[in-house]
Structure formats: structure tokens, C-alpha cells
C-alpha positions, -999 to +999 in steps of 0.1 A: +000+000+000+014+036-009+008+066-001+022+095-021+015+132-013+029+159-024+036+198-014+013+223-030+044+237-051+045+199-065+085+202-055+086+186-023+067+151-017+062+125+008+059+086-003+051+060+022+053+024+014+035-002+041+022-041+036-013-046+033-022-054+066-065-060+071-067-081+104-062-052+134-047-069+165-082-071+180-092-091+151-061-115+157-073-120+192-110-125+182-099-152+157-071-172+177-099-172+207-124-187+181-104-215+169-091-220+208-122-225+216-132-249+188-104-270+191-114-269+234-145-283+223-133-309+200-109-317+224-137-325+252-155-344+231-125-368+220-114-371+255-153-382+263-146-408+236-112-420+258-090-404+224-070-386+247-040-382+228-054-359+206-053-334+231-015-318+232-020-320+195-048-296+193-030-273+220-004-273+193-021-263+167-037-236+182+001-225+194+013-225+154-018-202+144-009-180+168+024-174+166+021-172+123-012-142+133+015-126+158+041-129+137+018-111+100+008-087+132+047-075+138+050-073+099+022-043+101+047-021+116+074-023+091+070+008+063+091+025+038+096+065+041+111+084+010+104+124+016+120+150-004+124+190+008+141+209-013+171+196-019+174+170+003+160+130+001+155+112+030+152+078+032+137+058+063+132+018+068+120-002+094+118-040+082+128-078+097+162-063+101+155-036+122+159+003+108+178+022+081+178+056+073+202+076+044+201+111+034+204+118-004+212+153-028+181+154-050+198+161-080+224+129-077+188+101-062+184+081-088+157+052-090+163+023-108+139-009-111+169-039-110+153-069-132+149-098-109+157-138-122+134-156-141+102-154-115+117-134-090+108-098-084+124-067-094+135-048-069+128-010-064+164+007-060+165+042-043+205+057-041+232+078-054+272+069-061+268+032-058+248+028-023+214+020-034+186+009-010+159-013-015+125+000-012+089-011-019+097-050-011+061-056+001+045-044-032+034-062-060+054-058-094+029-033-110+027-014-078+064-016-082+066-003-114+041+024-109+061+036-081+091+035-094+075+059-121+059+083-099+093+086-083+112+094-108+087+118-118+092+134-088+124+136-084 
């Protein structure tokens, strides 16, 4: 998901890149709860049938959907900031690896869209003087491309 604003002089502009995130961490509760308590009441009634060793089974498979849900749930915070004032780009990144930032000269940012393999991804380069960083990793190739457009456009 992008966001792109820009200043009313159309110079300066402000492009946030996030992953589509629809389940709130309410919702995550709500659902893990739901199953919990499905698999609780499968799990009576195969212990009322003597098939007790189903039990830890259950318990773990209502661990593993919650700790994928937590773990799409931390992947909601990580974002991609590119924001341009006057002469001056500023780049900001908080992904699996924790947070980069870089500061760019407008007139030397270039964007480049580096061709991935055969059915991997291209990848949406932001950088100047050989130290490029990767932006937009959580966007679909045309949302990718379209970026990359409205980027260099803007720059």
C-alpha cells in the first residue's frame, strides 16, 4: 500500500510504502480465541470418547496459528519513508532487520527498477554513487513499477 502526497508547489513530496495489513490486533485475538475455543470443544468431546491423545496436538495447533497471526501482526509495523524537501532526500526503513535511514542530494537520487531472475521480483532501488537501498519489497510488481514511475517523476 502507498501513499504519495505531495507539497502544493508539486516540489517537495512525501511517499510512504507499508504491507497490506487487514486483520487489526483485535481481530487477531478474536480469531485465535475462536479456533481455541473450537479445538477446546473438539478436544472434550475426544477425550469423552477415551481419544486422549489428541489433546497436546490440538494445543499445538492452536500455538502455530498463533504465533504465524503474531508474527503477519509484527509485519504491520514495518514501512518505507522516502520524503524529499528541497534539496534534500531522506530515506527511512523499518523492516525484519531492524531500521535504516540515508540522506540523499536530489539532483544525484536516482531510482532504478533492478530486473529480478526468471520469476523473482524486481526490486525498487533508491541511491546515489553506488549505495542503493531497496524500497517497496512488500508491493506487487505493478505497484512496483508504478512507483518507481511516480518517483522518478518526482524527483
Amino acid at each position: 500500500m502507498t501513499f504519495f502526497q505531495t507539497a502544493p508547489d508539486g516540489r517537495d513530496f512525501r511517499l510512504l510504502i507499508r504491507p497490506d495489513c487487514s486483520l487489526s490486533l483485535r481481530g487477531v485475538r478474536v480469531l485465535v480465541l475462536t479456533f481455541g475455543l473450537v479445538a477446546a470443544s473438539i478436544g472434550v468431546f475426544m477425550l469423552t470418547l477415551g481419544a486422549w491423545p489428541v489433546l497436546p496436538f490440538l494445543g499445538l495447533e492452536i500455538a502455530v496459528l498463533a504465533a504465524v497471526f503474531l508474527t503477519l501482526q509484527k509485519r504491520a509495523g514495518f514501512y518505507d519513508l522516502v520524503e524529499a524537501k528541497g534539496d534534500d532526500v531522506r530515506l527511512h526503513q523499518r523492516g525484519q532487520h531492524g531500521e535504516k535511514t540515508g540522506k540523499l542530494n536530489r539532483y544525484w537520487t536516482q531510482v532504478r527498477l533492478a530486473a529480478g531472475g526468471r520469476w523473482y521480483p524486481s526490486r525498487l532501488l533508491v541511491g546515489s554513487h553506488g549505495n542503493y537501498m531497496e524500497i517497496g519489497a512488500a508491493l506487487t510488481e505493478e505497484d512496483r513499477i508504478k512507483t518507481a514511475k511516480e518517483l522518478q517523476r518526482a524527483l
